[in-house]
C-alpha positions as CSV (number, residue, x, y, z in Angstrom):
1,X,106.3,89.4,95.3
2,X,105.3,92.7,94.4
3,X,108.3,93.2,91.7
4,X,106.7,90.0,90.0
5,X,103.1,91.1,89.8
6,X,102.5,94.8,89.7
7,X,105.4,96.7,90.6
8,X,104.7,98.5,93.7
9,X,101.8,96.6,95.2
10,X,100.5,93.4,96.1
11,X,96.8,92.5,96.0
12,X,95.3,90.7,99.4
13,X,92.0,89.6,100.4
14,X,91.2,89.2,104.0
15,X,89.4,87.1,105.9
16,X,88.7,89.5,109.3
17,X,86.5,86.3,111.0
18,X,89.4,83.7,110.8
19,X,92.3,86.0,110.7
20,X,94.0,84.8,107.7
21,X,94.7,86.0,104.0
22,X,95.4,85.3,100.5
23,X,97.7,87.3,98.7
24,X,99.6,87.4,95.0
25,X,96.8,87.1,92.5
26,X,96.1,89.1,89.6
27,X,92.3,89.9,90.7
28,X,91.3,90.4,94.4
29,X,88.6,88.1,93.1
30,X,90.7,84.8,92.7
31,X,92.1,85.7,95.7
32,X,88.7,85.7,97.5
33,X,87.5,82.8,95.5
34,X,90.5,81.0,97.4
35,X,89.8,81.6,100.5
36,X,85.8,80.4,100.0
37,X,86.6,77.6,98.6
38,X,89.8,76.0,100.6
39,X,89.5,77.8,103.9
40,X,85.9,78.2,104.4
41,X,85.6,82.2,104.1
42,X,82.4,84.1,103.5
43,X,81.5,86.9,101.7
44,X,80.7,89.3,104.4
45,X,84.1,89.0,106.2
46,X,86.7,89.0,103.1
47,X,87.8,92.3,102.2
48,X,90.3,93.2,99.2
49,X,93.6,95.5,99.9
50,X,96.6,96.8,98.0
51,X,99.9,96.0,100.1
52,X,102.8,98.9,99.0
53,X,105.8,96.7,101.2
54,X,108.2,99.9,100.1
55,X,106.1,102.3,102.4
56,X,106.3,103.2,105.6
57,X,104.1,101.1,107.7
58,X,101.1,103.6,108.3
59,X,100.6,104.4,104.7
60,X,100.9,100.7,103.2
61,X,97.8,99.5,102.9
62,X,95.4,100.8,100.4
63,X,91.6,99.6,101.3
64,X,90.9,99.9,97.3
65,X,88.7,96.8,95.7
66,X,85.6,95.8,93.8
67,X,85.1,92.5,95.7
68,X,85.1,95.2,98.5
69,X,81.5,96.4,97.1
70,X,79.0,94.9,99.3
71,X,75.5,96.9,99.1
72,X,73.9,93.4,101.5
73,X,77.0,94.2,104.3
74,X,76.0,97.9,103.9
75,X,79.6,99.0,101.8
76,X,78.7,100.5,98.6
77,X,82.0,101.6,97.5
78,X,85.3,99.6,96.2
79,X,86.6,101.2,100.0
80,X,86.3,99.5,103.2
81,X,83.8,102.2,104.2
82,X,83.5,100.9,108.2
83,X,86.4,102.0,110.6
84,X,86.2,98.7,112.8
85,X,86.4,96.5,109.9
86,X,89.6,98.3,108.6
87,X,90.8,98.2,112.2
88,X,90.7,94.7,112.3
89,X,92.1,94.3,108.8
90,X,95.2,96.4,109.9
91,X,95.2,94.0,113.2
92,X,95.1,90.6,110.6
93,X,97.8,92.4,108.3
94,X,99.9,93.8,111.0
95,X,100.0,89.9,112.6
96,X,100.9,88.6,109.3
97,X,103.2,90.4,107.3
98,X,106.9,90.4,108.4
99,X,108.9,93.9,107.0
């Protein structure tokens, strides 16, 4: 999937209050959009990553996204700022992507 999109990465958007993700668009927004519309997410629990499958597993996910800036869920950066939310991102991604 990566090879096909952007080389190296693949762009995700999860959703850390159902547990699920969308992955393989060319924006984290259309991704997120996705989700909202055919699954039901909200704003304040879908949060954009970059995937690097040819890393080693502690160093593949990059937490780097504008949907990810979110002044009203108090995250005013493209990071995921809060430790538990990227906790339970690497929990959703961890349960969901197979090496």
């Amino acid at each position: 999937m990566a090879k096909q999109g952007f080389g190296e990465l693949v762009k995700a958007v999860i959703d850390i209050g159902q547990g699920i993700m969308a992955m393989g668009g060319d924006f984290h927004s259309d991704e997120e959009v996705k989700l909202m519309e055919q699954e039901g997410s909200k704003r304040g629990e879908t949060w954009g990553v970059n995937i690097y499958p040819g890393r080693e597993r502690g160093e593949w996910i990059e937490f780097d996204s504008m949907i990810n800036i979110k002044p009203s869920f108090n995250n005013y950066s493209r990071d995921v700022e809060s430790p538990e939310t990227r906790l339970k991102i690497k929990d959703i991604l961890n349960r969901l992507v197979i090496d």
